[in-house]
C-alpha positions as CSV (number, residue, x, y, z in Angstrom):
1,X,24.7,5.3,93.7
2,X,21.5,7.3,93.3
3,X,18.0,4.8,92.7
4,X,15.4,5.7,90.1
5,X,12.4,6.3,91.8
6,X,8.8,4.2,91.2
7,X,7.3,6.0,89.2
8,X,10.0,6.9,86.3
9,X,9.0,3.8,84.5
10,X,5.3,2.0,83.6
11,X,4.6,-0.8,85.9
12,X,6.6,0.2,88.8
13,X,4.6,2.4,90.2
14,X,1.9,-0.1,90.8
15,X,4.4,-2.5,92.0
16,X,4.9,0.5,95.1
17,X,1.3,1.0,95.6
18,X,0.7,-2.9,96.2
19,X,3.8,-3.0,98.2
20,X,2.4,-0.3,100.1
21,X,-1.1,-1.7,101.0
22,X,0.1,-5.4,101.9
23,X,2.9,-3.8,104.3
24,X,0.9,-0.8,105.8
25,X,1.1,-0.8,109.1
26,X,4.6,-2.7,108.9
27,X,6.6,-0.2,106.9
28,X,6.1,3.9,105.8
29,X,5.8,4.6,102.0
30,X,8.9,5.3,101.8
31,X,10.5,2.6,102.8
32,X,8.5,0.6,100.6
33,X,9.3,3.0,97.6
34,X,13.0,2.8,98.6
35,X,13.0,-1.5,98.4
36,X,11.3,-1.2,94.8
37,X,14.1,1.1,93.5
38,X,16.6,-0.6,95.6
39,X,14.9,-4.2,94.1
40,X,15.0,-2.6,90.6
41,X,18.9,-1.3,90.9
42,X,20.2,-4.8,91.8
43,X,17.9,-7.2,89.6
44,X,18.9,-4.8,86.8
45,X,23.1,-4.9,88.3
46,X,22.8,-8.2,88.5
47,X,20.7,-9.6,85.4
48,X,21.0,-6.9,82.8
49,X,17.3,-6.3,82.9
50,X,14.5,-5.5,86.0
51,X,11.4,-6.8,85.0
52,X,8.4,-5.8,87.2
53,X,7.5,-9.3,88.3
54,X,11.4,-9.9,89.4
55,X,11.8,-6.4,91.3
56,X,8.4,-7.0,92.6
57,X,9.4,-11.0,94.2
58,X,12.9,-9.0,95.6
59,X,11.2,-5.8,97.3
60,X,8.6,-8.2,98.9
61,X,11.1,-10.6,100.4
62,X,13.2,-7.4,101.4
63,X,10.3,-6.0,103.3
64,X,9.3,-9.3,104.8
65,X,13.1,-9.7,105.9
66,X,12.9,-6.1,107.4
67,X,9.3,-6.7,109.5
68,X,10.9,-10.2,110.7
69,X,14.1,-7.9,112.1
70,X,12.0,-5.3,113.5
71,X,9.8,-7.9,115.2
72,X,12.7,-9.3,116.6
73,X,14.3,-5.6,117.7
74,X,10.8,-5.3,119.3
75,X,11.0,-8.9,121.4
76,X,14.7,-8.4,122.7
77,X,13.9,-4.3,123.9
78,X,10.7,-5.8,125.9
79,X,12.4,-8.7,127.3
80,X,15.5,-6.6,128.4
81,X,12.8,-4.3,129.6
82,X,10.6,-6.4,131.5
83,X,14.1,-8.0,133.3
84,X,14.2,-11.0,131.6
85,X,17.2,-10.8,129.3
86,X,19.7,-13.6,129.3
């Protein structure tokens, strides 16, 4: 199912470009544009509205979750590189 993107509605727009700045580095735009319309689709799914401060909480935690698993990736590729998998 297509995601409408940040900027089709006030508030959300901001919601990406804060997203953006406190993950840059960790995750591309896009990613972080995809999470806020992804966070927006299921808040409004599953509580009949999407407020900006709910979809805001949701994509944060989804990029958090996403860092934490790439961090991880990262860890396991190095240690199987450097020999020292289990």
């Amino acid at each position: 199912m297509a995601h409408l993107g940040d900027g089709d509605l006030p508030g959300y727009e901001e919601i990406g470009e804060r997203l953006t700045e406190e993950f840059g580095g960790v995750h591309a735009p896009e990613t972080v544009s995809r999470c806020v319309a992804a966070a927006r689709h299921g808040a409004h799914e599953v509580t009949g509205a999407a407020s900006p401060d709910l979809v805001e909480r949701i994509a944060r935690k989804h990029l958090q979750v996403l860092a934490t698993v790439a961090a991880e990736k990262l860890r396991q590729a190095s240690r199987t590189t450097l020999g020292n998998a289990p």
